[in-house]
C-alpha positions as CSV (number, residue, x, y, z in Angstrom):
1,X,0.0,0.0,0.0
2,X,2.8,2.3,1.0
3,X,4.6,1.8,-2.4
4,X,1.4,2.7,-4.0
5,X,1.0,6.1,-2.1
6,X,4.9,7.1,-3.0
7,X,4.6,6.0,-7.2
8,X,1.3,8.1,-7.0
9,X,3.3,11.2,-5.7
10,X,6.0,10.9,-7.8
11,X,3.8,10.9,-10.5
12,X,1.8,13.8,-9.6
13,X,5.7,15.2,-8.9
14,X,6.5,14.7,-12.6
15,X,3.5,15.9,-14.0
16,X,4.4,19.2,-11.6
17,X,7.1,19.4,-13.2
18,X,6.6,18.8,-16.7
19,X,4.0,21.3,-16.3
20,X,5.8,23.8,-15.4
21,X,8.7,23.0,-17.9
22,X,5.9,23.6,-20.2
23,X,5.2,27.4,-18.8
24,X,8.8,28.2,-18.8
25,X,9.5,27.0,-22.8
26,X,6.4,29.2,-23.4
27,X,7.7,32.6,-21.1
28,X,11.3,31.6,-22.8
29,X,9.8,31.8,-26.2
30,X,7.6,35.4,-25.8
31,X,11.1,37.0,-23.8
32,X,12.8,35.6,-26.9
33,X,10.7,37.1,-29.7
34,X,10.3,40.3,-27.8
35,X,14.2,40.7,-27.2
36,X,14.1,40.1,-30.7
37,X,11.6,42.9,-32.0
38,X,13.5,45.2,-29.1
39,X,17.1,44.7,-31.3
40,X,15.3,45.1,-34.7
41,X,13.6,48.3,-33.3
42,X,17.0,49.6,-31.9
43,X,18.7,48.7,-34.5
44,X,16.5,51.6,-36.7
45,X,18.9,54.2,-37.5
46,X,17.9,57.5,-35.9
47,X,16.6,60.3,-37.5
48,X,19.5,62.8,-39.1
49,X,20.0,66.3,-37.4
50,X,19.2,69.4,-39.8
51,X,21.7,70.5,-41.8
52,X,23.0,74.2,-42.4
53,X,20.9,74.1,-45.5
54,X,17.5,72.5,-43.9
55,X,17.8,75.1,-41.3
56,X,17.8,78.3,-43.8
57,X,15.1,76.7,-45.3
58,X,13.6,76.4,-42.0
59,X,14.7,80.5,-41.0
60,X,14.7,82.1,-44.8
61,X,16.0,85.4,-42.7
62,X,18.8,83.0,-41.6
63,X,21.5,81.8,-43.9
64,X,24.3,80.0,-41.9
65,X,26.2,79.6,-44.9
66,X,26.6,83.3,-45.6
67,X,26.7,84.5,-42.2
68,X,30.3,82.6,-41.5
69,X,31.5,83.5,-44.8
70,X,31.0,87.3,-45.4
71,X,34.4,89.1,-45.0
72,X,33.6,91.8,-42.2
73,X,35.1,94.9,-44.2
């Protein structure tokens, strides 16, 4: 009777445990995928500053371009 009790628990031990082998393939998986999505995302190449020529556009009054150049005379 005793050696019935103990193969019952170890049973209900291994199902326990494949169980939860089970939940940590699944969470592996998801933190997987969204480290995944995370690099692609960071790997996105940021967006350029302005240049001297976007910014005159940007200011027409401004010309950076001219403003360093002109010979004070």
């Amino acid at each position: 009777m005793w050696f019935r009790v103990r193969v019952q628990r170890l049973i209900n031990e291994i199902a326990a445990a494949r169980s939860e082998t089970e939940q940590l393939r699944t969470t592996t998986a998801q933190l997987q995928n969204q480290s995944s999505k995370n690099h692609v995302s960071s790997s996105q190449p940021e967006p350029l500053l302005a240049t001297a020529s976007q910014s005159s556009l940007d200011f027409p009054g401004h010309n950076t371009v001219s403003t360093l150049c002109r010979n004070p005379e």
